[in-house]
Structure formats: structure tokens, C-alpha cells
C-alpha positions in Angstrom: -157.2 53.9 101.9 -157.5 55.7 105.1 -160.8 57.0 104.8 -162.1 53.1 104.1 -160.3 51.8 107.0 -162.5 55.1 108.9 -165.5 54.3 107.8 -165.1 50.5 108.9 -166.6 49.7 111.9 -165.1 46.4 112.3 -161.3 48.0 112.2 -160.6 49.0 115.3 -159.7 52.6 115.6 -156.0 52.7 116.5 -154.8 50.4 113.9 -154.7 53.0 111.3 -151.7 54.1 112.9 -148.8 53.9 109.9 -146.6 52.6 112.2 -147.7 49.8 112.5 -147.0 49.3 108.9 -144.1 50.6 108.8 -142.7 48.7 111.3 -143.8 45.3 110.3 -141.3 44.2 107.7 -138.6 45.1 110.3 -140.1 43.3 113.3 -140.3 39.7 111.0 -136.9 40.3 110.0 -135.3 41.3 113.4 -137.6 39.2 115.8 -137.9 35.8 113.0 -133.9 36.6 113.0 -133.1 36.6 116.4 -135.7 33.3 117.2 -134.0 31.4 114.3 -130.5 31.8 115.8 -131.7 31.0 119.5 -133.6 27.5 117.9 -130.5 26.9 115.4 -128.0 27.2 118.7 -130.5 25.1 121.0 -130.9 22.2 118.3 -127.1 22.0 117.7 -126.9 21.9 121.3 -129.5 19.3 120.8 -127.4 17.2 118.5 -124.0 17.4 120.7 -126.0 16.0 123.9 -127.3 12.8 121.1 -124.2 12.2 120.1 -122.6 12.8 123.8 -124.6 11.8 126.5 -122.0 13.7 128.9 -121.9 16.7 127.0 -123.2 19.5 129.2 -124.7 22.5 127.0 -123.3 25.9 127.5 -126.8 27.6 127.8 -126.9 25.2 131.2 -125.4 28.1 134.1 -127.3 26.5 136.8 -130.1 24.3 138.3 -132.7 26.8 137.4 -131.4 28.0 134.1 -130.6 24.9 132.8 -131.1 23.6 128.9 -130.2 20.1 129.6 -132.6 19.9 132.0 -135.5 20.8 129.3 -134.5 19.6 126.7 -134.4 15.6 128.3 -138.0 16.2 128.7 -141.1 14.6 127.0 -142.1 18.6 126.4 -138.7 18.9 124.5 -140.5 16.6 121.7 -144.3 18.0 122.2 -144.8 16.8 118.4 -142.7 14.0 118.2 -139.8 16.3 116.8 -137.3 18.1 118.5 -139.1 21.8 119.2 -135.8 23.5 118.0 -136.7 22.0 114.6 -139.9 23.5 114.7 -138.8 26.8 115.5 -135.9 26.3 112.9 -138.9 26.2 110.2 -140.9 28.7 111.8 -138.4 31.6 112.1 -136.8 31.4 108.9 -140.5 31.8 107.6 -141.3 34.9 109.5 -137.8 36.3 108.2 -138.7 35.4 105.2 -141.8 37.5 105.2 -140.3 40.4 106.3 -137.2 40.8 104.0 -140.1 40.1 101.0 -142.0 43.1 102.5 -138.5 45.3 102.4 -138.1 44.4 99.0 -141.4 45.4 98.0 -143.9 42.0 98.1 -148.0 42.5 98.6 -149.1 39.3 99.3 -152.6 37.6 98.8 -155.2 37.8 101.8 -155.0 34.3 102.6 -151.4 34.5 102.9 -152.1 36.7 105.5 -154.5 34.8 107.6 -151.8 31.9 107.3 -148.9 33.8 108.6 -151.8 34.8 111.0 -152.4 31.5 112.2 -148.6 30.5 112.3 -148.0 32.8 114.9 -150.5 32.1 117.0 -149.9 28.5 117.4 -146.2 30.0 118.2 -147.8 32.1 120.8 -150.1 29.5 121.8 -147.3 27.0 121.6 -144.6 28.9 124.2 -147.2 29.8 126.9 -147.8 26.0 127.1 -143.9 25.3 127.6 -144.0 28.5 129.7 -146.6 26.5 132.3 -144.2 23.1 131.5 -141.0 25.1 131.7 -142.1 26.8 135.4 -144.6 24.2 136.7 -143.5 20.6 135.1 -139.9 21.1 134.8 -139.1 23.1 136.7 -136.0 24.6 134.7 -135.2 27.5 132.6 -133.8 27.1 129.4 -132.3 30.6 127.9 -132.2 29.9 124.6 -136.2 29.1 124.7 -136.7 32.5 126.8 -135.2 34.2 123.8 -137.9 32.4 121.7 -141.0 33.6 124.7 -139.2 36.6 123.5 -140.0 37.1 120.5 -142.8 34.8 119.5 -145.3 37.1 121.5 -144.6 40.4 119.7 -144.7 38.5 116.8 -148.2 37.1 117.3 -149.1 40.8 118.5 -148.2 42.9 115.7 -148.6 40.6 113.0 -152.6 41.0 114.6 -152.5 44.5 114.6 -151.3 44.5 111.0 -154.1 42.0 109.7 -156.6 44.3 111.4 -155.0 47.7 109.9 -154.9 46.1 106.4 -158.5 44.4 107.4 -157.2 41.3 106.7 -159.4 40.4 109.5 -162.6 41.4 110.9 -163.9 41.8 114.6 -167.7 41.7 116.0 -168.5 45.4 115.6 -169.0 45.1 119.7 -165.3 44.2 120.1 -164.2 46.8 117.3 -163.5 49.8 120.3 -162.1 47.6 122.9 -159.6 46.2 120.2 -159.1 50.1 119.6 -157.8 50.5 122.5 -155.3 47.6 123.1 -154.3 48.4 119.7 -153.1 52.2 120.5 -151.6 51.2 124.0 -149.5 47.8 122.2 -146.4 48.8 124.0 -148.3 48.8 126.8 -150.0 45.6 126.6 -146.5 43.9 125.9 -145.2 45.6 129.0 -147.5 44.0 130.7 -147.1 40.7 129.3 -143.1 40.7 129.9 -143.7 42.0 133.2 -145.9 39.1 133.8 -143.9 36.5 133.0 -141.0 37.9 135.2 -143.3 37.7 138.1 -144.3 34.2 137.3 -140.8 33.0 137.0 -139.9 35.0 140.3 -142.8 33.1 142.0 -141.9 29.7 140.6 -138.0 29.9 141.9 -138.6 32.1 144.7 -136.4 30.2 147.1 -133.5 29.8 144.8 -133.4 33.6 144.1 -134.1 34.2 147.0 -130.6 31.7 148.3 -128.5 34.0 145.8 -129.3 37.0 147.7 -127.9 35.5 151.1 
């Protein structure tokens, strides 16, 4: 198996690393597990500000991390649905997945490129609410920053794992540069977290900035 995924040069070199494998089954469970419960407790939350207009959700501290102030948004229903609902579905899939893979479950190729797919419209799906949350909003809502969380690293390995198992297959030109994000993926999700804690310091500057006085 090894020496097929070598002589591929549309597999990035780097993704043979075991690891990766290894890891996988764990990650689903730990990271679908940990989004589910931070949906499940913003939906109930959800459901107490329906039936109480008053009700002020615990996940709101202040102006700037604030729940109530996101979810009374147009963004809070992006499909017509509350997004907690979504996620709900979502995570409890990806859990799924991974507790199959502890117990021992192969699955097909295209199941692959569908839990592929789910993932990156969960990717896709939070760095739109990221721009809403910081740029629209203009609120935090922590229980969604546990979903940012997770739903990147998620996306991430879930690709790394498709390309190890060469579930998919890169442009041989893109093969070494994928290599290399592929043996540096702590790095690159560093990065990303790192990121997004500048943009958030950027976009509330003033009121972190009014704690510190």
C-alpha cells in the first residue's frame, strides 16, 4: 500500500504519514463531539429565547461576546433554519464516522468524497459567519467560536486523509506544493487560529482595548 501511494504522483508526498490515519477516527469523534454539544447547547438556547422573548442566554457575557445578539440575526437562519440545527445534523454525522472507523468500518470511495464535501461546506459555511459575525454583526457568539473551532481541522484532516487513501487526486503540478502543507498541518492550522485571533482583535479593537484601562 505504501509503495503505490510512492509511486503516485498525484499523492502528495507527506500524506503517507500513518498518522494521519491513525488519528482520523479520533479527531471525527472528539472534534464532531465537541461541535454537536456547542450546536445542541446554542439551539436549546435557541428555543428558550422563542419561547421567552426576555430570556437572556447564558453564552451572552457581554456586548461583544454576545449570543443573543447573533442569533436575532437574518445570518442566524442563512438557510431558512436555525444554523444550530444544521450543525446538530452535521456533527452527529462526523461522530458517527469516526466511532464506525474505531470499530472497524472501510467505507466506499464515494462515501468519502461525500463526507469530503460535508466538511467543506462546514468550513466554507463558518468563514462566511466569521466575516458576518466580525463585520455585519458585529458580536461574538462563543458557542459558534467552539464550532470555527472545530469545523476547520475537520475540513483539514478529513483532506489530508482523502489524499493519503487517494480518495482524491491533485494536478500532478500541485502534487509537491500540497506535500508540503500536508507535512507542516499543525503549522498551517497555527496559522489559521492565529489568524482569526488577529481578525477578531482588529474588529473590537476599541472595546479590548476599554478593558485594559
Amino acid at each position: 500500500m505504501s509503495a503505490t501511494r510512492a509511486a503516485d504522483p498525484t499523492r502528495p508526498p507527506g500524506t503517507d504519514a500513518p498518522v494521519i490515519g491513525r488519528a482520523l477516527p479520533w479527531l471525527l469523534v472528539a472534534g464532531g463531539g465537541t461541535g454537536l454539544f456547542a450546536a445542541a447547547a446554542l439551539l436549546v438556547e435557541k428555543m428558550l429565547v422563542l419561547d421567552d422573548p426576555e430570556h437572556t442566554p447564558a453564552c451572552s457575557i457581554n456586548p461583544v461576546l454576545s449570543c443573543g445578539s447573533v442569533m436575532n440575526t437574518p445570518q442566524a437562519e442563512a438557510f431558512g433554519v436555525p444554523n444550530p440545527l444544521i450543525g446538530v445534523a452535521g456533527f452527529a454525522v462526523v461522530m458517527t464516522v469516526g466511532a464506525g472507523m474505531l470499530a472497524g468500518a472501510r467505507f466506499a470511495r464515494w462515501f468519502w468524497w461525500g463526507l469530503q464535501a460535508g466538511t467543506f461546506f462546514g468550513a466554507a459555511f463558518v468563514h462566511w459567519l466569521i466575516f458576518q459575525s466580525l463585520y455585519r454583526i458585529g458580536a461574538l457568539c462563543p458557542y459558534c467560536m467552539v464550532v470555527w473551532a472545530v469545523a476547520v481541522p475537520l475540513f483539514w484532516y478529513v483532506t489530508l486523509y482523502n489524499l493519503r487513501e487517494g480518495h482524491l487526486r491533485l494536478p500532478r503540478a500541485l502534487a509537491p506544493a500540497a506535500g508540503v502543507l500536508a507535512r507542516n498541518h499543525t503549522v498551517v492550522l497555527t496559522l489559521w487560529f492565529l489568524g482569526l485571533g488577529v481578525l477578531i482583535w482588529q474588529a473590537f479593537q476599541v472595546y479590548w482595548t476599554s478593558l485594559l484601562q
